[in-house]
C-alpha positions in Angstrom: 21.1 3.2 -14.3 22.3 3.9 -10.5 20.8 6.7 -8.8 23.7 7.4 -6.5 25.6 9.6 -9.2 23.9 12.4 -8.3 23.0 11.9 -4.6 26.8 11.1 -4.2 27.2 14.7 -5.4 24.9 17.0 -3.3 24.1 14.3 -0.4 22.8 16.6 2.8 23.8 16.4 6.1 23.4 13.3 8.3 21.1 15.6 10.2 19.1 16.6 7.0 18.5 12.7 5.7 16.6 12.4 9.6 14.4 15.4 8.9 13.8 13.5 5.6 13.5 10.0 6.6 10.8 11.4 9.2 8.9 13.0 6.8 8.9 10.1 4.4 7.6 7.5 7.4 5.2 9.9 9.3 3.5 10.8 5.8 3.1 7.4 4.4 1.8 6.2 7.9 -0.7 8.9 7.7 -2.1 7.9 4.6 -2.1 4.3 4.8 -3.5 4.5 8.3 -6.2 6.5 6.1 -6.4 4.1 3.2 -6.4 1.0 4.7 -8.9 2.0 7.7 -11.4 2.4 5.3 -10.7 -1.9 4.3 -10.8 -2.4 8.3 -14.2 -0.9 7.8 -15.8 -2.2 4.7 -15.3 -5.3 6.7 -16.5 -5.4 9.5 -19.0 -2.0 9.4 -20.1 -0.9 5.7 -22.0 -3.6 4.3 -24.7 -3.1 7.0 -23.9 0.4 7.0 -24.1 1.8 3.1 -24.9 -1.5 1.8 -27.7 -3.3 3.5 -28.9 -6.6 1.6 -30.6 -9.9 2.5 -27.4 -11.4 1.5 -24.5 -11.3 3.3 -22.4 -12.1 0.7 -23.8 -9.9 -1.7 -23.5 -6.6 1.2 -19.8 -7.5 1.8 -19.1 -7.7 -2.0 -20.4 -4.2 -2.2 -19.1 -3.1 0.2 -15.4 -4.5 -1.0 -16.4 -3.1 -4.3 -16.2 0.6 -3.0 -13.2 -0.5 -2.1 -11.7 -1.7 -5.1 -12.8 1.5 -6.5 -9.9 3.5 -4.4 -7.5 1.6 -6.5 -9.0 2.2 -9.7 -8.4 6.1 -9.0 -5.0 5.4 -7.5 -3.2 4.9 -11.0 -5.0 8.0 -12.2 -3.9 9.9 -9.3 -0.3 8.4 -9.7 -0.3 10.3 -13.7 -1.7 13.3 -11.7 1.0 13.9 -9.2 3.5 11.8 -10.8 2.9 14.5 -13.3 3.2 17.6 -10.8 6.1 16.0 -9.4 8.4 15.6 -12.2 7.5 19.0 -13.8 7.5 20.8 -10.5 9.3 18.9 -7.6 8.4 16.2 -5.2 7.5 18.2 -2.2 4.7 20.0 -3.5 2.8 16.7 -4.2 3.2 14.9 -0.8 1.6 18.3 0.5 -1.6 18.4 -1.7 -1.5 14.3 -1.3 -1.5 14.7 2.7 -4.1 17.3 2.5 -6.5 15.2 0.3 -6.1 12.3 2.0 -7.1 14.2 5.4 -10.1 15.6 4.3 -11.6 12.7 2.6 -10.7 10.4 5.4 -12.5 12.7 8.1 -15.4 13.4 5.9 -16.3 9.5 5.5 -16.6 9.5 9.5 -19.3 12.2 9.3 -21.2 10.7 6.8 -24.8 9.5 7.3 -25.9 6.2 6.8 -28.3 4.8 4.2 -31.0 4.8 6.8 -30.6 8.2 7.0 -29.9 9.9 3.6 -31.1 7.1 1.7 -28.8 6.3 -1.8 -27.2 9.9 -1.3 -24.7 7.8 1.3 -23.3 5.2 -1.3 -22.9 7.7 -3.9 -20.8 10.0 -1.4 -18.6 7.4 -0.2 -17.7 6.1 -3.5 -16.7 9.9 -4.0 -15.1 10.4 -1.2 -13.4 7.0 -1.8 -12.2 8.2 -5.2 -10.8 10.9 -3.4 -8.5 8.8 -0.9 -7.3 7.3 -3.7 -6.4 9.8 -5.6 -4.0 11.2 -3.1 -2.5 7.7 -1.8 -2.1 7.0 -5.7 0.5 10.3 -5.7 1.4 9.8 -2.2 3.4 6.6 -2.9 6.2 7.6 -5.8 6.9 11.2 -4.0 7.4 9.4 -0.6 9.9 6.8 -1.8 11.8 9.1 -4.1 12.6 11.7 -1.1 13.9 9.0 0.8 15.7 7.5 -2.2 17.2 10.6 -4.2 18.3 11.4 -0.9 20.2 8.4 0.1 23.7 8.5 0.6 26.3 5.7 -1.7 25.2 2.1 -0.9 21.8 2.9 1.4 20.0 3.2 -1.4 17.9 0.3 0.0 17.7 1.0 3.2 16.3 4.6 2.7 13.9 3.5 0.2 12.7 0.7 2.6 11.5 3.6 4.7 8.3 5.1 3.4 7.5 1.3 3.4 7.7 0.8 7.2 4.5 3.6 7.1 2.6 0.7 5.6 2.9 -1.9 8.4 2.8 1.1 11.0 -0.6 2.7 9.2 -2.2 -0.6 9.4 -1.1 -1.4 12.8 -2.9 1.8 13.5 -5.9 1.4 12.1 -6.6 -2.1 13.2 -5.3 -1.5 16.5 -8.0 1.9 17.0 -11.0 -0.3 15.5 -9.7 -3.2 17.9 -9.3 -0.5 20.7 -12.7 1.3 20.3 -14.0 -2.0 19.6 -13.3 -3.6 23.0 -14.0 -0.7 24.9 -17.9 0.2 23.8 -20.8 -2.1 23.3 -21.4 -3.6 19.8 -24.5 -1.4 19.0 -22.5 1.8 20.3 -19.4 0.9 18.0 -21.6 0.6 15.3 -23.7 3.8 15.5 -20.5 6.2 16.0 -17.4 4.7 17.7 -16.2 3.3 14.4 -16.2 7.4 13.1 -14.0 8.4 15.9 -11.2 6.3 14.1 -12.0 8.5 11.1 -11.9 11.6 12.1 -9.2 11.6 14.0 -6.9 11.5 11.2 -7.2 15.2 11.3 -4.7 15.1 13.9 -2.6 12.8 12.2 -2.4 14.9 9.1 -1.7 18.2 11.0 1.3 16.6 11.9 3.0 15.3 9.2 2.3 18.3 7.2 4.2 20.2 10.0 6.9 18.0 9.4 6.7 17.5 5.5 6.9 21.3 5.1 10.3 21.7 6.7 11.8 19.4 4.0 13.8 20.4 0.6 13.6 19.4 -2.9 15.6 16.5 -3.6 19.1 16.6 -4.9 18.3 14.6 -8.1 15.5 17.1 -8.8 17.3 20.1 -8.0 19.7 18.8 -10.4 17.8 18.3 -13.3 16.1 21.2 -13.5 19.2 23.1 -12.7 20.6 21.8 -16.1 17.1 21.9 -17.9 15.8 18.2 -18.3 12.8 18.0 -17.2 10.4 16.3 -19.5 7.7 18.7 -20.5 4.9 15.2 -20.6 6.6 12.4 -18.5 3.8 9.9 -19.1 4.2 9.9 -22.7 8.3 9.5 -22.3 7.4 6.5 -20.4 5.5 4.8 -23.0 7.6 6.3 -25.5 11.1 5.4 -24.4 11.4 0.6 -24.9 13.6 0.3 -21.7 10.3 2.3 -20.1 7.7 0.6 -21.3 9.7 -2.8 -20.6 10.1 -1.1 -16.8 6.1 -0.9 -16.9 5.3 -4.3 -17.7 7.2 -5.9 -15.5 7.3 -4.2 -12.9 3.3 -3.9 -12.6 3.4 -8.2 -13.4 6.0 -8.8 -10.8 4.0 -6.8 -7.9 1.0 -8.5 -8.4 2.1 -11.2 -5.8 3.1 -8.2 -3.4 -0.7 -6.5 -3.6 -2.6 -9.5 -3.6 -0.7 -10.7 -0.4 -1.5 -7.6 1.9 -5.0 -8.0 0.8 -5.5 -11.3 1.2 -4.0 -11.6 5.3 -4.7 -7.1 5.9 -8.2 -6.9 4.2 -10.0 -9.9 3.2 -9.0 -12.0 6.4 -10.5 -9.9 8.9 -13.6 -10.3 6.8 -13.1 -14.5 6.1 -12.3 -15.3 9.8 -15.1 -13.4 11.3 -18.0 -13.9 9.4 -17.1 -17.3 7.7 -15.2 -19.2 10.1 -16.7 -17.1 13.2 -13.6 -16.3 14.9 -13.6 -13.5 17.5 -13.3 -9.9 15.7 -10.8 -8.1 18.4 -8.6 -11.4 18.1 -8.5 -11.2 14.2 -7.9 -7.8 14.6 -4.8 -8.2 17.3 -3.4 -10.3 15.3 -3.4 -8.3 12.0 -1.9 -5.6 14.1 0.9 -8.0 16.0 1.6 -8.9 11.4 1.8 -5.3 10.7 4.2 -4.0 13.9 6.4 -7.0 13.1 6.4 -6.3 9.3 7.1 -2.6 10.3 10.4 -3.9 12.1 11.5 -6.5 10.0 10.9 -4.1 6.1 14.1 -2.2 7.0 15.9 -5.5 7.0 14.7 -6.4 4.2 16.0 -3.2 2.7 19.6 -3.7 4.1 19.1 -7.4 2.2 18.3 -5.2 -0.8 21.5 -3.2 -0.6 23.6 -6.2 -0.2 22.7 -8.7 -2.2 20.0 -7.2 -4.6 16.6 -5.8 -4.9 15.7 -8.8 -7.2 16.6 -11.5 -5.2 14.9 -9.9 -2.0 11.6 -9.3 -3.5 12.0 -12.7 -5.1 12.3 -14.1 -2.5 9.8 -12.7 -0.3 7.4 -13.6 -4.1 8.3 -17.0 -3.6 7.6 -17.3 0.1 4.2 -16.4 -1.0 3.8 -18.8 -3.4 4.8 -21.9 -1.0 3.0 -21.1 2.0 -0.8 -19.7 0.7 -2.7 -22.2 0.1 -1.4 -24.4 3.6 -2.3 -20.9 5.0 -5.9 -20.4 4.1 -6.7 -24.2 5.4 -5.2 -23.5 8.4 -7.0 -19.9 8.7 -10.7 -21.7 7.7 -9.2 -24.1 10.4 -11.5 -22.4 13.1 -7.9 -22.1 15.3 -7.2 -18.6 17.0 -3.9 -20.2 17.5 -3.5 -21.0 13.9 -5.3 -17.5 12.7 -3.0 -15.6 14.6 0.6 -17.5 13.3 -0.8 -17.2 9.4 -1.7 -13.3 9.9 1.5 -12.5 12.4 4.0 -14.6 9.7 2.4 -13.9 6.3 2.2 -9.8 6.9 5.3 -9.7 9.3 7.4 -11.9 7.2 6.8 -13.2 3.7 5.3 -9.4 2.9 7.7 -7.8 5.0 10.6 -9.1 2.2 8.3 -7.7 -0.6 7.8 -4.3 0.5 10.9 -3.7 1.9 12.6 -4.1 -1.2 10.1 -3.2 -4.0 10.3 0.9 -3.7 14.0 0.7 -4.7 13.6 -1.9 -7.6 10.8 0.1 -8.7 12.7 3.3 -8.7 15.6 1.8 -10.4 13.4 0.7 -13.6 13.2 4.4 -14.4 15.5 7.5 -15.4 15.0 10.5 -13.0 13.4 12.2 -15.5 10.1 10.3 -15.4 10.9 8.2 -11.9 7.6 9.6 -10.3 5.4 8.8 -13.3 6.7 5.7 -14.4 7.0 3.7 -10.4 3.8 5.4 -9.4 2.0 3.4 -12.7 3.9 0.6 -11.9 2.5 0.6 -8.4 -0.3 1.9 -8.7 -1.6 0.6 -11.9 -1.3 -2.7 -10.7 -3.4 -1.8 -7.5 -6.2 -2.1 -9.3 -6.5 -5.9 -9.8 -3.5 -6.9 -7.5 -4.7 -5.1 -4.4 -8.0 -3.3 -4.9 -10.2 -6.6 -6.3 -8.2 -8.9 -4.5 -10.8 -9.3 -1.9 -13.4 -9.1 -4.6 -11.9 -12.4 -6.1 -11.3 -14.2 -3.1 -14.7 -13.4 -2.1 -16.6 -15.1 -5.4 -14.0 -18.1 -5.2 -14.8 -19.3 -1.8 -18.8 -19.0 -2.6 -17.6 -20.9 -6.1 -15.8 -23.6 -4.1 -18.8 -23.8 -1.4 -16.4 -22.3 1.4 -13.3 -24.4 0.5 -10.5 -22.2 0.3 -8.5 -24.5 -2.6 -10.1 -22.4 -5.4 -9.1 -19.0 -3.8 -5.4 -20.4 -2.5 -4.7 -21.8 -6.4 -5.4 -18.6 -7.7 -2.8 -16.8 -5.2 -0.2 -19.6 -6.1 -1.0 -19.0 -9.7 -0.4 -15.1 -8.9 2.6 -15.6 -7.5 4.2 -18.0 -10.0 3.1 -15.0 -13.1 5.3 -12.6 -10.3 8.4 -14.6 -9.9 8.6 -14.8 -13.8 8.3 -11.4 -14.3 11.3 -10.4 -11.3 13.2 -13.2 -13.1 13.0 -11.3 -16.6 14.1 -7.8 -15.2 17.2 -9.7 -15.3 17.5 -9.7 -19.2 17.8 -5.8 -19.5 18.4 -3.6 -16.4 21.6 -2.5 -15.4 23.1 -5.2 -13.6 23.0 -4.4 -9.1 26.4 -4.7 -7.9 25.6 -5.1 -3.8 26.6 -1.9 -1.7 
């Protein structure tokens, strides 16, 4: 299956694929920015927050438990939209999914405390949780597709590796404002309100890439099917229906386990670790999770031209592998108690080894599904395996260290253990896709 038959055919102008590009990053920056300041949060401001205990440990498991529930809604809100968007077009999904995303994230910065509303304030941030991921779970597939049924012959890669760079630039964003507000107001000041301003400002954010999203057309690939009347009436049941799909499914969801667990592990779950276990400084931790994301924002489009010319296999294999080698040296050099150290694991682990992942995954994805169901099927992939590769990542990690009395060698075998199950599964996608001729 290549995907460039019909972009070949009704490719837009050179003028048209920047309108779209931009659309594609600005929105995927908005919403990760949204998604992932909420981790930044349940770290560092939550637990005491919504989740006051006598235990630490048991308020920051809590508190990373609201998190985890995000993913669980993303794969349902992946079926949602993937649904909308092959029945009715990508564009009208990454609207709604914007809009949601907005509203949810600004209504979690006005929300009261449990000092203040009592159990009411849990209960509404789960909700308003749920509803953030909804729309980043339908956000994802329509992103990468308009970049990718858009590309022109043998860019495939590099277009898809766009909506990606909105990853590394949304948590750069939201790290770097917590950091920011952080610095500049007193602990007690930061904790009462600053941290909200972070919040609600995503209004302003969202208002932006809608102006931008709504200027774009359907894709060509779309247009095309439903020009010549294909489009599946149910796409989630054609994706279990059809083998090569349900083949697509499994592997795909087993071979990005590695990639989700990796960006939680060194974006979520270290800020927490080397701040309130190892005692590092917080604005430093956060620094240098920003300085990871800016340089896996540069480095993911890269990746995506390594995707076009050699394959998308061997890219986010290798990246898989990188993982694999380096995590467990990693976490004994973050419980090291070094800034120096903290600093190179985060910068080269988020800027480099997931930088090859996600630069390189949102094209393989793609390409394990006909167009027909392409939203459905990558969003389940991705989102699907959110739930226990991203979303209770942190969860995990959390429980092995207290297992292994703070040693990190129970929590860094499990990650090498997750990667290993990855790299098997990108290895078996050999067996039965199309075979990738570089571009």
């Amino acid at each position: 299956m290549h995907m460039t038959t019909t972009a070949e055919r009704l490719s837009p102008a050179p003028a048209s694929n920047r309108t779209i590009l931009l659309a594609s990053l600005v929105g995927t920056t908005v919403e990760w920015y949204d998604f992932f300041l909420y981790a930044t949060a349940a770290s560092l401001v939550f637990p005491k927050l919504f989740f006051p205990a006598n235990d630490e440990v048991i308020g920051t498991l809590l508190a990373f438990g609201t998190f985890a529930v995000g993913f669980v809604a993303r794969p349902i809100g992946g079926v949602l939209f993937g649904h909308i968007g092959d029945r009715l077009g990508r564009k009208r999904t990454l609207v709604a999914t914007m809009v949601a995303m907005g509203a949810a994230t600004a209504l979690i910065g006005l929300l009261p405390g449990v000092a203040t509303i009592g159990v009411a304030a849990p209960v509404l941030l789960v909700l308003l949780r749920i509803v953030q991921g909804l729309a980043v779970g339908g956000e994802w597939g329509g992103a990468v597709l308009l970049a990718t049924e858009n590309a022109p012959p043998g860019k495939i890669g590099r277009f898809g590796s766009v909506p990606q760079i909105g990853l590394g630039l949304g948590l750069a964003l939201g790290t770097g404002v917590f950091a920011l507000l952080g610095e500049a107001m007193s602990k007690e000041s930061f904790q009462s309100y600053g941290w909200r301003i972070a919040f609600v400002a995503s209004i302003v954010l969202v208002a932006v890439g809608l102006v931008i999203r709504l200027r774009v057309l359907e894709t060509p690939e779309f247009r095309d099917l439903e020009s010549r009347g294909e489009l599946v009436k149910v796409p989630i049941v054609e994706v279990f229906r059809t083998q090569r799909h349900r083949r697509g499914l499994g592997l795909g969801m087993l071979a990005r386990w590695a990639e989700g667990a990796s960006f939680n592990t060194w974006g979520v779950f270290a800020i927490s670790y080397a701040t309130a276990t190892v005692h590092l400084s917080k604005i430093a931790v956060l620094l240098s999770v920003t300085a990871g994301a800016l340089l896996m924002a540069v480095l993911v489009p890269v990746a995506g031209w390594l995707a076009d010319r050699y394959s998308r296999r061997f890219v986010f294999g290798l990246g898989v592998t990188v993982f694999g080698v380096t995590v467990l040296p990693s976490f004994y050099a973050l419980s090291s108690g070094s800034t120096v150290l903290m600093a190179t694991v985060l910068v080269l682990q988020l800027g480099v080894g997931y930088a090859l992942m996600t630069g390189s995954e949102a094209t393989l994805f793609a390409e394990l599904f006909d167009a027909k169901v392409r939203y459905t099927g990558m969003s389940l992939v991705f989102q699907g395996s959110g739930v226990w590769a991203s979303g209770l990542t942190p969860v995990f990690l959390t429980a092995l260290l207290a297992f292994a009395g703070g040693s990190p060698w129970a929590a860094g075998t499990y990650l090498t253990i997750v990667a290993v199950i990855s790299l098997l599964a990108v290895f078996g996608m050999h067996r039965w896709l199309p075979v990738h001729h570089p571009q």
